[in-house]
BABAMI-617625 format. One record per residue: residue number from 1; residue in three letters; x, y, z of N, C-alpha, C, O in turn. Coordinates in steps of 0.1 Angstrom, whole numbers, plus 5000, padded with zeros to 4 digits. Layout:
BEGIN
+-----+-----+-------+--------+------+--------+---------+------+-------+--------+------+-------+--------+------+
|   k |   r | neast | nnorth |  nup | caeast | canorth | caup | ceast | cnorth |  cup | oeast | onorth |  oup |
+-----+-----+-------+--------+------+--------+---------+------+-------+--------+------+-------+--------+------+
| NUM | ALA |     X |      Y |    Z |      X |       Y |    Z |     X |      Y |    Z |     X |      Y |    Z |
...
+-----+-----+-------+--------+------+--------+---------+------+-------+--------+------+-------+--------+------+
REM end
This chain:
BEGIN
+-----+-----+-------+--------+------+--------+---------+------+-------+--------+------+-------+--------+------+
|   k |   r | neast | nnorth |  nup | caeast | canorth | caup | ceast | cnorth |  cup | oeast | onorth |  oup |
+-----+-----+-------+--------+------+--------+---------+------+-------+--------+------+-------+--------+------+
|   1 | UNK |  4823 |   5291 | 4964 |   4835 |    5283 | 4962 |  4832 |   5269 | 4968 |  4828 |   5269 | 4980 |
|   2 | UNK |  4832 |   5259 | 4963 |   4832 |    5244 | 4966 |  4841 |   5244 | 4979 |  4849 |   5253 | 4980 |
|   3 | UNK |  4840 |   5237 | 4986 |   4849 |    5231 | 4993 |  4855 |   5213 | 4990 |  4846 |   5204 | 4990 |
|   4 | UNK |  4868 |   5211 | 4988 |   4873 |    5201 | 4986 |  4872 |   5188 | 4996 |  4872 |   5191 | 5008 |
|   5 | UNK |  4871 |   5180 | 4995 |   4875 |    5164 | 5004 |  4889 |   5164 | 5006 |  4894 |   5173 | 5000 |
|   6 | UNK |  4896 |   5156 | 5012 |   4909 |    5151 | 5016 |  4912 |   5144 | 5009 |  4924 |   5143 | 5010 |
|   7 | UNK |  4908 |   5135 | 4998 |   4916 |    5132 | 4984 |  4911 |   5143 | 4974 |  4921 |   5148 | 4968 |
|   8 | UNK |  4903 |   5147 | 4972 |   4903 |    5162 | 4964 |  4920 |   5168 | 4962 |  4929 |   5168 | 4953 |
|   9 | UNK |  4920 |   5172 | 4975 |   4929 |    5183 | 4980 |  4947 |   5174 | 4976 |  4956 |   5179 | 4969 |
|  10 | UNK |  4946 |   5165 | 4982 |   4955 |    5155 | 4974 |  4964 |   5151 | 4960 |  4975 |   5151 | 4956 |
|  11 | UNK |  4952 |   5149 | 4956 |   4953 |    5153 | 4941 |  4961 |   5163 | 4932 |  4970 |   5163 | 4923 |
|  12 | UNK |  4952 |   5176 | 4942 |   4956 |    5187 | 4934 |  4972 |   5196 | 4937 |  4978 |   5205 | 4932 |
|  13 | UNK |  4975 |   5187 | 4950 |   4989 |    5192 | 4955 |  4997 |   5186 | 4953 |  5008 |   5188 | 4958 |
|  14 | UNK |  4995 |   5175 | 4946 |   5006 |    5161 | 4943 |  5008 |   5156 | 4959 |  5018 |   5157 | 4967 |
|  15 | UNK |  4994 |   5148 | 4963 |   4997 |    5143 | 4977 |  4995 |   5129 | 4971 |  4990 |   5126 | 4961 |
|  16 | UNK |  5001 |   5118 | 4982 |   5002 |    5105 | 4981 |  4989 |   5098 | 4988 |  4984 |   5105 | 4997 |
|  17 | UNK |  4985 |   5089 | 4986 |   4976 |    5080 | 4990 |  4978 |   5064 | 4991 |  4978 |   5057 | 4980 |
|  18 | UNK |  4979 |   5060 | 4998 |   4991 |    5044 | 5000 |  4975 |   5032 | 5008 |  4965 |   5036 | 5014 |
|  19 | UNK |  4978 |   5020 | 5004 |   4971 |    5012 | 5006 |  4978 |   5003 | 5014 |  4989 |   5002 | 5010 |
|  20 | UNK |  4975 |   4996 | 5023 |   4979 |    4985 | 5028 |  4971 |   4971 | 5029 |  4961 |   4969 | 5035 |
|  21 | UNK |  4981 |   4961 | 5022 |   4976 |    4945 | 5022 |  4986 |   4933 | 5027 |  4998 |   4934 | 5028 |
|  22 | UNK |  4982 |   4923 | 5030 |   4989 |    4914 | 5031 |  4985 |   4903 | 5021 |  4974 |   4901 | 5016 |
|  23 | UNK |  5000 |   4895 | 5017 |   5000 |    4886 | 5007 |  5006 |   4872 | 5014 |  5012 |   4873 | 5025 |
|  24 | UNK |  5005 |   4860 | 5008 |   5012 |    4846 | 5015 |  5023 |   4846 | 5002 |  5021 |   4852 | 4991 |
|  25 | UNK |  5031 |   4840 | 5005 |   5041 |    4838 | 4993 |  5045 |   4824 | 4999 |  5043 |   4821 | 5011 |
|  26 | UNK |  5052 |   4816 | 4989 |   5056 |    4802 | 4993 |  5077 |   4805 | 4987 |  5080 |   4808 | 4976 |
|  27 | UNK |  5083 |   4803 | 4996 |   5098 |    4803 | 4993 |  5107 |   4793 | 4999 |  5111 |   4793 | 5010 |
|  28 | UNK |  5110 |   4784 | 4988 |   5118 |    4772 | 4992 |  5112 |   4762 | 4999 |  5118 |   4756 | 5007 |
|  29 | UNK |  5101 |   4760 | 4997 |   5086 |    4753 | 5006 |  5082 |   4759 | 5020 |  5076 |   4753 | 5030 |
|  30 | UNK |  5088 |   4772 | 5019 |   5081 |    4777 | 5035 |  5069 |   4788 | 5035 |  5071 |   4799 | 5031 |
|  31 | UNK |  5057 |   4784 | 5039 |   5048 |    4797 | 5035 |  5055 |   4812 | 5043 |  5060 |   4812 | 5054 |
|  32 | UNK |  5055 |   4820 | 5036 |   5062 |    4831 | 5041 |  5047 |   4846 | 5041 |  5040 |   4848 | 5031 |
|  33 | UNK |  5046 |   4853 | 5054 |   5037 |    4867 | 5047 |  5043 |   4877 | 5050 |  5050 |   4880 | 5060 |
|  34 | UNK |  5040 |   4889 | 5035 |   5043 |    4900 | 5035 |  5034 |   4912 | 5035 |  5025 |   4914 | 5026 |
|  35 | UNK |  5037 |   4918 | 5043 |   5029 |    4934 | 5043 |  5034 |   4943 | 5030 |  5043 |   4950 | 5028 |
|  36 | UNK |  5024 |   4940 | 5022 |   5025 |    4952 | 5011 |  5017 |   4963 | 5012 |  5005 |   4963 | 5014 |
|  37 | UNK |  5026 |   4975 | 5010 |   5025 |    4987 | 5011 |  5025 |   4997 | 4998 |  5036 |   5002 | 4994 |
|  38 | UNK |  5012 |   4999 | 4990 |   5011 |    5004 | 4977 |  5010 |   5017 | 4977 |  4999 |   5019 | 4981 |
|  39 | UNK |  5017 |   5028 | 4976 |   5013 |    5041 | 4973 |  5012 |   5048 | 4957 |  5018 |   5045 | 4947 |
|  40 | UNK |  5002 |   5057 | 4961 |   5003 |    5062 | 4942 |  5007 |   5076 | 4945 |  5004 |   5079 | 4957 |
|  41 | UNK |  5012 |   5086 | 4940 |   5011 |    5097 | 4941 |  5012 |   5106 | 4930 |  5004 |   5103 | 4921 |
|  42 | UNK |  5019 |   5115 | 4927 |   5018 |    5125 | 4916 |  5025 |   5119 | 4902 |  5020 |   5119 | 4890 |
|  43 | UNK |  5039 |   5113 | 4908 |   5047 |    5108 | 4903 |  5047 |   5095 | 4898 |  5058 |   5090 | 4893 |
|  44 | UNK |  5036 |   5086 | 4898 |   5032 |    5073 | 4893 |  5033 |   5064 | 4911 |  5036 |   5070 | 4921 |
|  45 | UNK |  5032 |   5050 | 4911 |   5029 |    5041 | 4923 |  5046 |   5030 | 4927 |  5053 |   5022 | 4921 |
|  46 | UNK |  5043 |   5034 | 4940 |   5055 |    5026 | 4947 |  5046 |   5015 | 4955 |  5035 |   5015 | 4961 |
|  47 | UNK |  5057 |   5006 | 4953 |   5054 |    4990 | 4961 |  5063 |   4987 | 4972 |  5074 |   4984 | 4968 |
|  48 | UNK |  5062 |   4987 | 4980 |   5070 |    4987 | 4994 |  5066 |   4971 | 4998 |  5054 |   4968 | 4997 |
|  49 | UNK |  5074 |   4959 | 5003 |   5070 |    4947 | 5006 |  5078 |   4947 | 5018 |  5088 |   4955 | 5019 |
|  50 | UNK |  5074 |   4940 | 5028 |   5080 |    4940 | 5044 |  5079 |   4925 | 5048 |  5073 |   4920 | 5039 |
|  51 | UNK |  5082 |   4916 | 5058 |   5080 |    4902 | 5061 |  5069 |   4911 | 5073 |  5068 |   4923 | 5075 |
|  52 | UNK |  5062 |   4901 | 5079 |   5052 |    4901 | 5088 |  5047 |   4891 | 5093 |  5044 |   4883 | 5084 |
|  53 | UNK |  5043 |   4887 | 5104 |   5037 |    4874 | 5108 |  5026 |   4865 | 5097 |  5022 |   4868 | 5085 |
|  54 | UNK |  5024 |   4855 | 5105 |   5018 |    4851 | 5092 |  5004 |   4849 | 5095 |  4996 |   4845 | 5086 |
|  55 | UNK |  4999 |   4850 | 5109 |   4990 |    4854 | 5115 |  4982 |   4864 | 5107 |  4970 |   4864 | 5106 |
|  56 | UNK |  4990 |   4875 | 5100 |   4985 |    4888 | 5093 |  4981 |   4885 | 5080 |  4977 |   4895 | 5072 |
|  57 | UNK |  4981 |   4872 | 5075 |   4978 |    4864 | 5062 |  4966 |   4856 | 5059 |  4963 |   4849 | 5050 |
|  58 | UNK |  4962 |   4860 | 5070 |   4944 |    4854 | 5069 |  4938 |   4853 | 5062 |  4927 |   4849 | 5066 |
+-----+-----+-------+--------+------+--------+---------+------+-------+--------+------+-------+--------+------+
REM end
């Protein structure tokens, strides 16, 4: 019997796997950063956006 990895295993149970990035965005002329938070899972990909320093926009 194979043994699986931890996205293997994922996969096959409809588990989620999420990414995290930061983006700069400009609003009303103020640079603004957000923590974006991408998950995909069984059921197709969610986009989660959060404010965050801007320090985190490097």
């Amino acid at each position: 019997m194979k043994k699986l990895t931890v996205s293997e295993v994922s996969k096959v149970i409809g588990g989620t796997s999420c990414k995290v990035t930061f983006e700069k965005e400009t609003v009303d002329g103020a640079t603004v950063c957000r923590k974006v938070n991408t998950c995909t899972g069984k059921y197709g990909e969610t986009v989660t956006r959060m404010p965050a320093d801007l320090s985190s926009c490097n």
